[in-house]
Backbone atoms as SQL, in Angstrom:
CREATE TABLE atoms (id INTEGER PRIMARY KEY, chain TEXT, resi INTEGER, resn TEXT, atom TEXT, x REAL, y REAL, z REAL);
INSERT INTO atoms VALUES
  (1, 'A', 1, 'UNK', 'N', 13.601, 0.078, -9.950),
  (2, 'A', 1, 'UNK', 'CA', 12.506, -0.660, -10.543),
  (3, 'A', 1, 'UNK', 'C', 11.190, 0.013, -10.194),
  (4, 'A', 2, 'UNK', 'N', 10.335, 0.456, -11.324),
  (5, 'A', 2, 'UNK', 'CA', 9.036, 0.779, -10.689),
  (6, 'A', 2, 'UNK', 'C', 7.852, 0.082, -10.664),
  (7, 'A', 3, 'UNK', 'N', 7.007, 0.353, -9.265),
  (8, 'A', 3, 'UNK', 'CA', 6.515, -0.530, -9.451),
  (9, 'A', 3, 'UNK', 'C', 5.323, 0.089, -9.561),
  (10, 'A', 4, 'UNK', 'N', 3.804, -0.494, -9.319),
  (11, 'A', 4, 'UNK', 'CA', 2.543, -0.066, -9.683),
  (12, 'A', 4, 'UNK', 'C', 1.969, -0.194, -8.174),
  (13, 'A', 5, 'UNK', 'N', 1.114, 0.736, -7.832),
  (14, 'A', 5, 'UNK', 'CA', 1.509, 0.989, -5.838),
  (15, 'A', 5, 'UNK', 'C', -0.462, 1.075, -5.919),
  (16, 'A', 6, 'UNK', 'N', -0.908, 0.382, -5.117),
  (17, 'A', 6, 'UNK', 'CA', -2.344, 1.422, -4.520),
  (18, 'A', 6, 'UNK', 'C', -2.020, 1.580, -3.453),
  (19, 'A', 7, 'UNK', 'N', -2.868, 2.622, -2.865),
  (20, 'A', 7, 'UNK', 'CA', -2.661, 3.352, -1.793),
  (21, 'A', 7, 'UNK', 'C', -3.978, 3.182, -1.693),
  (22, 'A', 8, 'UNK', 'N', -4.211, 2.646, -0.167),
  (23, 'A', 8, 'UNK', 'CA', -5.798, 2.523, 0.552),
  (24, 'A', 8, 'UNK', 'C', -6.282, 3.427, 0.710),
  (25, 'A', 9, 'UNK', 'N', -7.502, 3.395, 0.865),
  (26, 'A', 9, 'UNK', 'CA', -8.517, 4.895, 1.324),
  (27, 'A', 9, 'UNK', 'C', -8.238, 5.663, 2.605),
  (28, 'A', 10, 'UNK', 'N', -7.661, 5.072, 3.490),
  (29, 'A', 10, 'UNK', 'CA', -7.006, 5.366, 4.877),
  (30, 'A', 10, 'UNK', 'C', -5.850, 5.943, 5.049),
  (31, 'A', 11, 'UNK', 'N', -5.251, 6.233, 3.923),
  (32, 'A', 11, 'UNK', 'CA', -3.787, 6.666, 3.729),
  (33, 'A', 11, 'UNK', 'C', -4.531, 8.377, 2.744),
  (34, 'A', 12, 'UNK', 'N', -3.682, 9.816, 3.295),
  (35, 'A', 12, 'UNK', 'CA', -4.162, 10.972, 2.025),
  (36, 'A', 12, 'UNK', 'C', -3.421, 10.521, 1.100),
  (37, 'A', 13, 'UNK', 'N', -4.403, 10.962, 0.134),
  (38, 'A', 13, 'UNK', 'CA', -4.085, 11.150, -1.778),
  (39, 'A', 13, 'UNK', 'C', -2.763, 11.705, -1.414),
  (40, 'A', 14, 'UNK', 'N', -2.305, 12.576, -1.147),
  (41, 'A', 14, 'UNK', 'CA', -1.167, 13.307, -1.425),
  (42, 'A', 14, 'UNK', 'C', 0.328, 12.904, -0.856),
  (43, 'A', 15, 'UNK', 'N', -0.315, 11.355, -0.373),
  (44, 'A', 15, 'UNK', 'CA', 0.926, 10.417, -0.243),
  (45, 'A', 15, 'UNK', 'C', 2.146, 9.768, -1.832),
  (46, 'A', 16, 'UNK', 'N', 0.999, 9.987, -2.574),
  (47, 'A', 16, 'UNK', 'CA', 1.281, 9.485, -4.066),
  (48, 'A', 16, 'UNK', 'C', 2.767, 10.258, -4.272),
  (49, 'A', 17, 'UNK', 'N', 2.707, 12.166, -3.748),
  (50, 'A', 17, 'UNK', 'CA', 4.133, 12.640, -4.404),
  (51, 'A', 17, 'UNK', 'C', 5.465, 12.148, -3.329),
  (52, 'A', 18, 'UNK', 'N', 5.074, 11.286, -2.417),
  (53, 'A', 18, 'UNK', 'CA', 6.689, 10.763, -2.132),
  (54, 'A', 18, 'UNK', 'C', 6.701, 9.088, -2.474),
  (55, 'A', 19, 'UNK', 'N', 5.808, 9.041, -3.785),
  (56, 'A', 19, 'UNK', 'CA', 6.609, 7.806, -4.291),
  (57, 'A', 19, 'UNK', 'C', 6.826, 7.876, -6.342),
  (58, 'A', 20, 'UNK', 'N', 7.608, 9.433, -6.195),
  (59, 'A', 20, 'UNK', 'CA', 7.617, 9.727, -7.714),
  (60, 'A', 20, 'UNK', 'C', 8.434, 8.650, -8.820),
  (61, 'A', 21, 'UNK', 'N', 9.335, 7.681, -8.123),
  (62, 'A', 21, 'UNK', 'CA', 9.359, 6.761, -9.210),
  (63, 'A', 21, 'UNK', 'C', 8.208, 5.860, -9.100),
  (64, 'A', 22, 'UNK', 'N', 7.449, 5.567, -8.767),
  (65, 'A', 22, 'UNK', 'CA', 6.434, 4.289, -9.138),
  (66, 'A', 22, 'UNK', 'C', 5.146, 4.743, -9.855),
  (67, 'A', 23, 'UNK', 'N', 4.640, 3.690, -9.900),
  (68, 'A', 23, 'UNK', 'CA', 3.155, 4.342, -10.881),
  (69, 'A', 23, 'UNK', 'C', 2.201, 4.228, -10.054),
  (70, 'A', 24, 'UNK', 'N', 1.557, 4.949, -9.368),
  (71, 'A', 24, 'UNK', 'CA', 0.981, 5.032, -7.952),
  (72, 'A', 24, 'UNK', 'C', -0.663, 5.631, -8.353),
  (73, 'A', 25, 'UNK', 'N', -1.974, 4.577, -7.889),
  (74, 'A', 25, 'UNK', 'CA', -3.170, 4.729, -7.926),
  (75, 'A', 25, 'UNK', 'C', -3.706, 4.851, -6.689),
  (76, 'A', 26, 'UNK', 'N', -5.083, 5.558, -6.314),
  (77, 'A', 26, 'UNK', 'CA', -5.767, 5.530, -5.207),
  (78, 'A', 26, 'UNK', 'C', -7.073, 4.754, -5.372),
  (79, 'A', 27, 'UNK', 'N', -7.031, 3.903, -4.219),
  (80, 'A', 27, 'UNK', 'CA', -8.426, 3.682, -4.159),
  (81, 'A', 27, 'UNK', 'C', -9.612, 3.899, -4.620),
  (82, 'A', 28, 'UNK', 'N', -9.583, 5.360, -4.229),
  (83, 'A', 28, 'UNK', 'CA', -10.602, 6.213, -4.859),
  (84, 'A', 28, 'UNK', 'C', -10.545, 6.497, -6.283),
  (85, 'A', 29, 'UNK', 'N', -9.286, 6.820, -6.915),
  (86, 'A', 29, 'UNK', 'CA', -9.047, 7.088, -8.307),
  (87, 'A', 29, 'UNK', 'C', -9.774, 6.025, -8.758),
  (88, 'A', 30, 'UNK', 'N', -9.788, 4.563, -8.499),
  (89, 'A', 30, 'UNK', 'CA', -9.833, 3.401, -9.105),
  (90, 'A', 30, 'UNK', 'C', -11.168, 3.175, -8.834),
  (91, 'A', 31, 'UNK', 'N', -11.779, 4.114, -8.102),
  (92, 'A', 31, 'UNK', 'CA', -13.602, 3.535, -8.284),
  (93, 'A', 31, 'UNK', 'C', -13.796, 2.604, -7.191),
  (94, 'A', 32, 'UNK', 'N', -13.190, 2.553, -6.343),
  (95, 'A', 32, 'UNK', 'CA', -12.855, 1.101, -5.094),
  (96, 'A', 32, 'UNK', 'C', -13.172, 1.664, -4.240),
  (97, 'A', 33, 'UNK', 'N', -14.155, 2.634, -3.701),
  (98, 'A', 33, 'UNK', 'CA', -14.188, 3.214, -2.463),
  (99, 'A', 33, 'UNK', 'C', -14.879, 2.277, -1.601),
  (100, 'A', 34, 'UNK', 'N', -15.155, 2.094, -0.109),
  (101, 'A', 34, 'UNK', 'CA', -15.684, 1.693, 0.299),
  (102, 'A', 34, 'UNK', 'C', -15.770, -0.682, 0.467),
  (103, 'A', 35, 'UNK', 'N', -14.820, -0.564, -0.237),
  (104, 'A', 35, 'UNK', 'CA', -14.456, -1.695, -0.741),
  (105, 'A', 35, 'UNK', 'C', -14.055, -2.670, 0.393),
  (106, 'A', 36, 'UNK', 'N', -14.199, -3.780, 1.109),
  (107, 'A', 36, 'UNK', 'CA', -13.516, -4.400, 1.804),
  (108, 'A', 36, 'UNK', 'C', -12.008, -4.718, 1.388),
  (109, 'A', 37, 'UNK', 'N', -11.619, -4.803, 2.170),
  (110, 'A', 37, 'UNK', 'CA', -9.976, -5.845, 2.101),
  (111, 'A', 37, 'UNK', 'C', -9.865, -6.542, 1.261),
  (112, 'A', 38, 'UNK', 'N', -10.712, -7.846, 1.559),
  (113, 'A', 38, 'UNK', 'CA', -10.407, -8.830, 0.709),
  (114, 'A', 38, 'UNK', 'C', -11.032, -8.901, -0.527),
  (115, 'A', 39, 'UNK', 'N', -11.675, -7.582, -0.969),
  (116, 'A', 39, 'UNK', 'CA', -12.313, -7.240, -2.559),
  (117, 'A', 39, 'UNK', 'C', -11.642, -6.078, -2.572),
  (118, 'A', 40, 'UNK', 'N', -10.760, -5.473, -2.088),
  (119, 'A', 40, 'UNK', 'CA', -9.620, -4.836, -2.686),
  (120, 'A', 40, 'UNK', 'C', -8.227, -5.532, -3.296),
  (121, 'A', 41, 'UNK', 'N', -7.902, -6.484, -2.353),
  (122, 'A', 41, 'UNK', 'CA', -6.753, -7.670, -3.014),
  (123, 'A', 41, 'UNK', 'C', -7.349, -8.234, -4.274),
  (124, 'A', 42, 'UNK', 'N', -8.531, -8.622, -4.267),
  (125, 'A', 42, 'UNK', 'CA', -8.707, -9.184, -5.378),
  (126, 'A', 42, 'UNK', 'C', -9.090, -8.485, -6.730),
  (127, 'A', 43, 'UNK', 'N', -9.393, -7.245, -6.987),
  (128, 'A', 43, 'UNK', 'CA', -9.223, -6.216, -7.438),
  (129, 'A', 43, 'UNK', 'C', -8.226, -5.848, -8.158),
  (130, 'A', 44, 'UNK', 'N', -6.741, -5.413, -7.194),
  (131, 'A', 44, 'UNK', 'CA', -5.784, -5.345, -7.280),
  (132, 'A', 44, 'UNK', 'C', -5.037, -6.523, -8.087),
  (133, 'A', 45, 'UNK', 'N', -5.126, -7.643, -7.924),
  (134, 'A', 45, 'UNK', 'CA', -4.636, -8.660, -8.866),
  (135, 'A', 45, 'UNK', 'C', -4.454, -8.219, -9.973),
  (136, 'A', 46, 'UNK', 'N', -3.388, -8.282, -10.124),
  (137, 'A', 46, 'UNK', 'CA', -3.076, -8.447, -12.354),
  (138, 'A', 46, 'UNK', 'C', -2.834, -6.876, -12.747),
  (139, 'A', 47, 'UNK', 'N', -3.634, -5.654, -11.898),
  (140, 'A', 47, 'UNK', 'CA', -3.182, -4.313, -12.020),
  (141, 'A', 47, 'UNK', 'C', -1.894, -3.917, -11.462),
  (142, 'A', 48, 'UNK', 'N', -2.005, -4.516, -9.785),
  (143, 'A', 48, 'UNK', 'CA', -0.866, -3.490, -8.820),
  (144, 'A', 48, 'UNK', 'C', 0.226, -4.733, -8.409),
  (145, 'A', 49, 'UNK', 'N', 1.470, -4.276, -8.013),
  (146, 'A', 49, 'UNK', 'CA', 2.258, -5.357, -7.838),
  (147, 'A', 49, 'UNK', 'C', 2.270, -5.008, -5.701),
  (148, 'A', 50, 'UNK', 'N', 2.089, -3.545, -5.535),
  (149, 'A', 50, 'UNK', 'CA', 1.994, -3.285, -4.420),
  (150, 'A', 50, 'UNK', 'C', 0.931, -2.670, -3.547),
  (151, 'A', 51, 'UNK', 'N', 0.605, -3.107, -2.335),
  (152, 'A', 51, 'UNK', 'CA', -0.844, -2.320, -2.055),
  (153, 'A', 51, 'UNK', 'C', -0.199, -1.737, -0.497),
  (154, 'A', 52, 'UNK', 'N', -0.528, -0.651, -0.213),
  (155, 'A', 52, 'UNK', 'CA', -0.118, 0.215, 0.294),
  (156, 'A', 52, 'UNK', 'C', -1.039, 0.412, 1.497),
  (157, 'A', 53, 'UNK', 'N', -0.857, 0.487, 2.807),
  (158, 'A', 53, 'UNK', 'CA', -1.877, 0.348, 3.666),
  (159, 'A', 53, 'UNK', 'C', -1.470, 1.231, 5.151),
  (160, 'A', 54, 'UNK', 'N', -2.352, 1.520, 5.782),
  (161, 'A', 54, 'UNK', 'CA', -1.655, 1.570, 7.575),
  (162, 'A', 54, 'UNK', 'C', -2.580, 0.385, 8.092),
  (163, 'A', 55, 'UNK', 'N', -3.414, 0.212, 7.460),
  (164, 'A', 55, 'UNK', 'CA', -4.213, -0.930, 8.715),
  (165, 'A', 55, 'UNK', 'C', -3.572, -2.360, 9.142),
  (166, 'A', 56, 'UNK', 'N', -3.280, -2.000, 10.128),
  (167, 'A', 56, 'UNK', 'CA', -2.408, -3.264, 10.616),
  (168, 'A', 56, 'UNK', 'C', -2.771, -4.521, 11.259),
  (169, 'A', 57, 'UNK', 'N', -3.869, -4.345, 11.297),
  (170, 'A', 57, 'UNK', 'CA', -4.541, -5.895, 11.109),
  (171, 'A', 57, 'UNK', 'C', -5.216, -6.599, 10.028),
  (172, 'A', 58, 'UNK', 'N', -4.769, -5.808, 8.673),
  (173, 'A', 58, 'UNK', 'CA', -4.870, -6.623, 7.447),
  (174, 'A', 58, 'UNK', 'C', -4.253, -8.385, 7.926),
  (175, 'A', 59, 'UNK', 'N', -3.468, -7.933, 7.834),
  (176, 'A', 59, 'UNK', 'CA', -2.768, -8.972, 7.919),
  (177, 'A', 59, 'UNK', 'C', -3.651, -10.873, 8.474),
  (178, 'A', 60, 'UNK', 'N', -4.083, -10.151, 9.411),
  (179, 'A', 60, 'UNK', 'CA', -5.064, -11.153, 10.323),
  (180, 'A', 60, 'UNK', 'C', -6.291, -11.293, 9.660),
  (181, 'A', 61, 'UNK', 'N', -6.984, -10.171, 9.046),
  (182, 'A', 61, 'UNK', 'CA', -8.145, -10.333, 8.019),
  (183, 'A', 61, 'UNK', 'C', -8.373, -10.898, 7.543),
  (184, 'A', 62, 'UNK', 'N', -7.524, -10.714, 6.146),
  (185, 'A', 62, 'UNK', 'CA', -7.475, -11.593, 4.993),
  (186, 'A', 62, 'UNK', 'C', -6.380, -12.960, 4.780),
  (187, 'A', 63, 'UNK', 'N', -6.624, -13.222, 3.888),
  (188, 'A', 63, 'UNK', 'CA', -5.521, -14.185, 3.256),
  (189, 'A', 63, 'UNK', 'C', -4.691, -13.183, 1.962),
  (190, 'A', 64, 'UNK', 'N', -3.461, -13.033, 2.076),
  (191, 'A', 64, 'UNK', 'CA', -2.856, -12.339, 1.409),
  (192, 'A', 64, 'UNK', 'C', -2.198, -12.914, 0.188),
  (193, 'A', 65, 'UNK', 'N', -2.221, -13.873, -0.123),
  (194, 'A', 65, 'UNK', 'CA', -1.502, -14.841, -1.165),
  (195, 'A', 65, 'UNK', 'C', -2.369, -14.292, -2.586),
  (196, 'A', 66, 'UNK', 'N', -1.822, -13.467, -2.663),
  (197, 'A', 66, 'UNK', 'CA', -2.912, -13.043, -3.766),
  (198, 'A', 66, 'UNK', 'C', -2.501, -12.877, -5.157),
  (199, 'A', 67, 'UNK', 'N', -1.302, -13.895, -5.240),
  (200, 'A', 67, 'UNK', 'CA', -0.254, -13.908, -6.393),
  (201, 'A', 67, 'UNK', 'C', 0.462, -12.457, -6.124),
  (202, 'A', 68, 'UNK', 'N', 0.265, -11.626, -7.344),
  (203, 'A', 68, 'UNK', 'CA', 1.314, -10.719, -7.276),
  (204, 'A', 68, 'UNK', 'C', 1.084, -9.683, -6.692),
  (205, 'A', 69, 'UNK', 'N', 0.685, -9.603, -5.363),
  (206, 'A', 69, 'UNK', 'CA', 0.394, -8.432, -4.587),
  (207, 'A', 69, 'UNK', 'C', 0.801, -8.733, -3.519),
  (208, 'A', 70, 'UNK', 'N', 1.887, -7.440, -3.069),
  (209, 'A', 70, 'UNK', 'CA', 2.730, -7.526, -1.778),
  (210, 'A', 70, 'UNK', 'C', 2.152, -6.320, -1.014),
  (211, 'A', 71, 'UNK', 'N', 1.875, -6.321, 0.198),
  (212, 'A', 71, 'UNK', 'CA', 1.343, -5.710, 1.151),
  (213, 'A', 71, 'UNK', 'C', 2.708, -4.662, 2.158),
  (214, 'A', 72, 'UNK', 'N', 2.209, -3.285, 2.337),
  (215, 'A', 72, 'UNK', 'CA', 2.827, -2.748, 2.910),
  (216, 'A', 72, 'UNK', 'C', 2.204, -2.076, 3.723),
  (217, 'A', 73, 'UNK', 'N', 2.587, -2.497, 5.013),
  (218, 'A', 73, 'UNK', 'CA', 1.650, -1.647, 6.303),
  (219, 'A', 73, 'UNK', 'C', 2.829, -0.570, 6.820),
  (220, 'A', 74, 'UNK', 'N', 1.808, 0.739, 6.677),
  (221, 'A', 74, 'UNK', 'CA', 2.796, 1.410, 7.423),
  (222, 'A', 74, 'UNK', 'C', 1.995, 2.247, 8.560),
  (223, 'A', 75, 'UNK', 'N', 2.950, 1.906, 9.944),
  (224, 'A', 75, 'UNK', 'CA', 2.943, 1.963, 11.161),
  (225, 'A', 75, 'UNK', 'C', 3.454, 3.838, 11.665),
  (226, 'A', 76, 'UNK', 'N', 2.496, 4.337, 11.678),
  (227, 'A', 76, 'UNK', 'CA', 2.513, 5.794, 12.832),
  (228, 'A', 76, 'UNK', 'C', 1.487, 6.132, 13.569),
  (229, 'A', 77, 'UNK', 'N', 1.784, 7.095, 14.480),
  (230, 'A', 77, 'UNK', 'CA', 1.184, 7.318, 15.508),
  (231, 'A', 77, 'UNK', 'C', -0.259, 7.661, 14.850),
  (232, 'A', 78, 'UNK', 'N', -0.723, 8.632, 13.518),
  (233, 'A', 78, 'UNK', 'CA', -1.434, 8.636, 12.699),
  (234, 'A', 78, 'UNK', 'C', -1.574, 8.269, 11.457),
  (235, 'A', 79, 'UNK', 'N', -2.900, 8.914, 10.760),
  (236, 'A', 79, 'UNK', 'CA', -2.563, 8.550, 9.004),
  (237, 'A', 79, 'UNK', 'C', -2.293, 10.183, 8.351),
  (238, 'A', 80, 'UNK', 'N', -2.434, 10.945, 9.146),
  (239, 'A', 80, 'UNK', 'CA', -1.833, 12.371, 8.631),
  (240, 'A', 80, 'UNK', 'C', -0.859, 12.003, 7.912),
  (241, 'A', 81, 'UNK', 'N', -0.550, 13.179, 6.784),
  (242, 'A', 81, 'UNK', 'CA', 0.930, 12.909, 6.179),
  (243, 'A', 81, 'UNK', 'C', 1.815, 13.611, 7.140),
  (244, 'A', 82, 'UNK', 'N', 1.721, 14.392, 7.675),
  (245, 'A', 82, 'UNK', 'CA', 3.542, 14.879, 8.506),
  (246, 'A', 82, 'UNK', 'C', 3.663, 13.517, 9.335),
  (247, 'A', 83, 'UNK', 'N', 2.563, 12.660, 9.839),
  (248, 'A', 83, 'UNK', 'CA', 3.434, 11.167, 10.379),
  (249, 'A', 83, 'UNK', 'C', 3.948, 10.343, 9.714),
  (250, 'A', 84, 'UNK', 'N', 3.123, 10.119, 8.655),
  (251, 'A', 84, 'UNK', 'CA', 3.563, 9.029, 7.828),
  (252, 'A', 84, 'UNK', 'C', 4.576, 9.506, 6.795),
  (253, 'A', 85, 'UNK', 'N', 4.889, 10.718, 6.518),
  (254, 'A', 85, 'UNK', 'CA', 6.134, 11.466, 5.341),
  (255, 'A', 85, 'UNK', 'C', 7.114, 10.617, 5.855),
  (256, 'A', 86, 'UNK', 'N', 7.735, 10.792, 7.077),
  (257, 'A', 86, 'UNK', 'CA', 8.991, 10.263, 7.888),
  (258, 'A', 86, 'UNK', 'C', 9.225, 8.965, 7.493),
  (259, 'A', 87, 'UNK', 'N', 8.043, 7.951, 7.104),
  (260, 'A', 87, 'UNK', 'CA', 8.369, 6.925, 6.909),
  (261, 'A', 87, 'UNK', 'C', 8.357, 6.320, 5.463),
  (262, 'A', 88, 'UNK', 'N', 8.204, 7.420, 4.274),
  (263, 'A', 88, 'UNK', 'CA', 8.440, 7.531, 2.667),
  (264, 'A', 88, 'UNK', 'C', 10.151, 7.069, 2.225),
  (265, 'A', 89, 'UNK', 'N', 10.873, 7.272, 3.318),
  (266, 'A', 89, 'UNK', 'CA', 12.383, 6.826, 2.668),
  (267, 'A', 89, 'UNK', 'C', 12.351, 5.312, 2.738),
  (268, 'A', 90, 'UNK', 'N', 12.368, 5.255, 3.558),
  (269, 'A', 90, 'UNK', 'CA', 12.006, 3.480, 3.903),
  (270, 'A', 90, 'UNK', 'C', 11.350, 2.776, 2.734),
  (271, 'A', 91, 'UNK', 'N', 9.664, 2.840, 2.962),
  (272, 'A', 91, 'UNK', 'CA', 8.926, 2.657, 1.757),
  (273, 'A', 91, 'UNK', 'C', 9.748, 2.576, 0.254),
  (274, 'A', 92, 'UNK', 'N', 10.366, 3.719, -0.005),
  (275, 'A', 92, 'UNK', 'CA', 11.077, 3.543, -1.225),
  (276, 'A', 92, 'UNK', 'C', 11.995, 2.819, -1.579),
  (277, 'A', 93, 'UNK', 'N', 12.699, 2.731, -0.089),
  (278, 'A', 93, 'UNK', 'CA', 13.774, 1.810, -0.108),
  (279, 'A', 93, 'UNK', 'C', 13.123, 0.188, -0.226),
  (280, 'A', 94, 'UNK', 'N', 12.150, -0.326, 0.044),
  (281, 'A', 94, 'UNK', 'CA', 11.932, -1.586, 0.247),
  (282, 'A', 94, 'UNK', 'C', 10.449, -1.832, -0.991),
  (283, 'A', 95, 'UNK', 'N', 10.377, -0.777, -1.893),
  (284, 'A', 95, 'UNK', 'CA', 9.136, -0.665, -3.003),
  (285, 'A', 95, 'UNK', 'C', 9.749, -2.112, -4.429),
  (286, 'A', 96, 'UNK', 'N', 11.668, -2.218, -4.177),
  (287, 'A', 96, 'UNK', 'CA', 11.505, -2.596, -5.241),
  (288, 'A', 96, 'UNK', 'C', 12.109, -3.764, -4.758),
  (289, 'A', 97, 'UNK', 'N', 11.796, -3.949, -3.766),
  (290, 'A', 97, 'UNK', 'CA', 12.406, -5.482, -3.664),
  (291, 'A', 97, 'UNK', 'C', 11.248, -6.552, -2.522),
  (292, 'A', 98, 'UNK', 'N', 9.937, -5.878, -2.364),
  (293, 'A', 98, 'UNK', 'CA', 8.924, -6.594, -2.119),
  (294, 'A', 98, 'UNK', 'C', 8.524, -7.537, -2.802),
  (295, 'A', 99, 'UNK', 'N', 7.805, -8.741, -2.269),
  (296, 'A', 99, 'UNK', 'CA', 7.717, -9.659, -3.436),
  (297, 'A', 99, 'UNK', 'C', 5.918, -9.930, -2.810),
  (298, 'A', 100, 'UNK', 'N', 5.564, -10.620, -4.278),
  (299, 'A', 100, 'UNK', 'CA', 4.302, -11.288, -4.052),
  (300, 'A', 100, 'UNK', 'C', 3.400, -11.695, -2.748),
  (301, 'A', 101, 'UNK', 'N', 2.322, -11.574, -2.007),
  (302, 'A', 101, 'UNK', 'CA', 2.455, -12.271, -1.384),
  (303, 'A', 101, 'UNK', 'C', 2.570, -11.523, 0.392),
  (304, 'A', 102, 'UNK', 'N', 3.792, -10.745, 0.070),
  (305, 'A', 102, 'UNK', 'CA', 4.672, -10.325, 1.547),
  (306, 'A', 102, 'UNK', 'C', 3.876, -9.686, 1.780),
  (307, 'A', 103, 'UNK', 'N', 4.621, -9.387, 3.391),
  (308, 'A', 103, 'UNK', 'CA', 3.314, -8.562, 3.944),
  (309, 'A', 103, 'UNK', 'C', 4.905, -8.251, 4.847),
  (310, 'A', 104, 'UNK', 'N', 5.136, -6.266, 4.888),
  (311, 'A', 104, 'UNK', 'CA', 6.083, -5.616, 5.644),
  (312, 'A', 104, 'UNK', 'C', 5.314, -4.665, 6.069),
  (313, 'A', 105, 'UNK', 'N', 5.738, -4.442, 7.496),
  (314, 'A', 105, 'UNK', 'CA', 5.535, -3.376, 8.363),
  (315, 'A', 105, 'UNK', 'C', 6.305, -2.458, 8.215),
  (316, 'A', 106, 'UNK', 'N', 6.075, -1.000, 7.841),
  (317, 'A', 106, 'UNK', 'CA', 7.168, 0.149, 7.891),
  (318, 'A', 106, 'UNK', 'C', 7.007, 0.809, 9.092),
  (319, 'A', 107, 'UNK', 'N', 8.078, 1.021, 9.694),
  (320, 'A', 107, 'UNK', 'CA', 8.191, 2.011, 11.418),
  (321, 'A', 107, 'UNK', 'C', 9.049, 2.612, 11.359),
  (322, 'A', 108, 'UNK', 'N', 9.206, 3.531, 12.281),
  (323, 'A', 108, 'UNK', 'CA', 9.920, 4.582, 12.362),
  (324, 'A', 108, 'UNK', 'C', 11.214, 4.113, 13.256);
């Protein structure tokens, strides 16, 4: 199933090629730079079904109920890609069965 992914400003652009089935936007692509959290969720509404993150105290931030936007924090030692690559199988594995709403931690 594919889904429609942003990827936060905190995560590199060049995270997009290990999620080649989905339809995957950046932050930045989308004109959203600089954007808070909770005017990125709301943003995201009605475009993305998934929003893509490392900051791991989203969670505590905002209110995430944001209808159809499921939250994915992913957890490494950095936001470099050789840390976070390791954790792209996962991600893919759990891209199509996130739901609304959720909020998952990816780790190694």
């Amino acid at each position: 199933m594919q889904r429609r992914v942003l990827l936060d400003e905190c995560l590199p652009k060049n995270l997009k090629r290990a999620l080649p089935t989905h339809s995957v936007a950046t932050v930045q692509e989308m004109g959203w730079s600089g954007k808070k959290n909770g005017e990125l969720m709301q943003l995201a509404h009605g475009q993305f079904e998934v929003f893509l993150t490392s900051d791991q105290n989203l969670r505590y931030q905002q209110h995430l109920a944001y209808g159809d936007v499921g939250v994915m924090v992913l957890v490494a030692p950095t936001n470099r890609i050789e840390a976070l690559h390791p954790l792209m199988p996962r991600v893919n594995q759990i891209l199509p069965t996130i739901k609304a709403g959720e909020v998952i931690e990816v780790t190694l």
